[in-house]
C-alpha positions in Angstrom: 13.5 -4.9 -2.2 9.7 -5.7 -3.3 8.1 -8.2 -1.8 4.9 -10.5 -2.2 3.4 -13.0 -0.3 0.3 -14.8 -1.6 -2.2 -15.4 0.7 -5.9 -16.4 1.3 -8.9 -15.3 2.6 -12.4 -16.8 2.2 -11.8 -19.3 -0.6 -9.8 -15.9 -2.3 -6.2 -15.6 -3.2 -4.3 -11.8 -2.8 -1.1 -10.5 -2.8 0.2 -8.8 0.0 3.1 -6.3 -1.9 5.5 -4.4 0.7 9.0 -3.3 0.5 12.0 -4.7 3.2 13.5 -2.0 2.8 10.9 0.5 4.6 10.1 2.2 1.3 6.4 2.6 -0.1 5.5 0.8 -2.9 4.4 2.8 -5.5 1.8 2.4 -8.7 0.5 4.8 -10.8 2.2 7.2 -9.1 0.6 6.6 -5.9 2.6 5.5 -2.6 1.6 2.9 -0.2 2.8 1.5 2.6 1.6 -2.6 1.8 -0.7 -3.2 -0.9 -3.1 -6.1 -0.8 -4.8 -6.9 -4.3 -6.7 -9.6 -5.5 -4.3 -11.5 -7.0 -6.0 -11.9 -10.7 -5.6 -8.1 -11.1 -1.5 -9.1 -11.8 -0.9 -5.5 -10.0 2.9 -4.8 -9.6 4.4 -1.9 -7.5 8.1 -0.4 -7.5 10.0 0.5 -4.2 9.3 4.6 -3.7 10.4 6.8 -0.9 11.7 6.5 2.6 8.4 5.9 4.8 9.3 8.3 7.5 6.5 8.7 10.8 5.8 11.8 9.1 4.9 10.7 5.9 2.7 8.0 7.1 1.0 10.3 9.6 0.2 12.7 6.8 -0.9 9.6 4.7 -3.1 8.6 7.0 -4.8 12.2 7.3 -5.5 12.2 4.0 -7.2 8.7 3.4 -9.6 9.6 7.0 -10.7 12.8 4.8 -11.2 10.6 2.2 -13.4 8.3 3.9 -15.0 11.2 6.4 -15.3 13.7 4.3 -12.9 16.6 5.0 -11.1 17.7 7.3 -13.1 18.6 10.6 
């Protein structure tokens, strides 16, 4: 199941979206472990697949070649 927790961070409110269930969350097609939005962007998520350590490993490979610029 979805769920959201509102919470708040220097005078800010977000949502904090995760699943119980393990499952990413998923938006425009895109799969996320938690998801942390501002909360006036009204952002909603749907459960997705079974997070497995290899799915999050390769996750996480992608986003450091995101942010580092390839794959080195």
């Amino acid at each position: 199941m979805i769920v959201t927790e509102t919470y708040e961070l220097n005078g800010r409110q977000f949502i904090r979206t995760y699943s119980d269930a393990n499952r990413y969350v998923v938006r425009d097609g895109i799969e996320y472990g938690e998801a942390n939005d501002p909360a006036e962007f009204g952002r909603t998520y749907t459960e997705g697949n079974l997070m497995t350590d290899e799915g999050i490993e390769s996750n996480a490979r992608e986003i450091l070649d995101i942010i580092f610029g390839g794959d080195e």
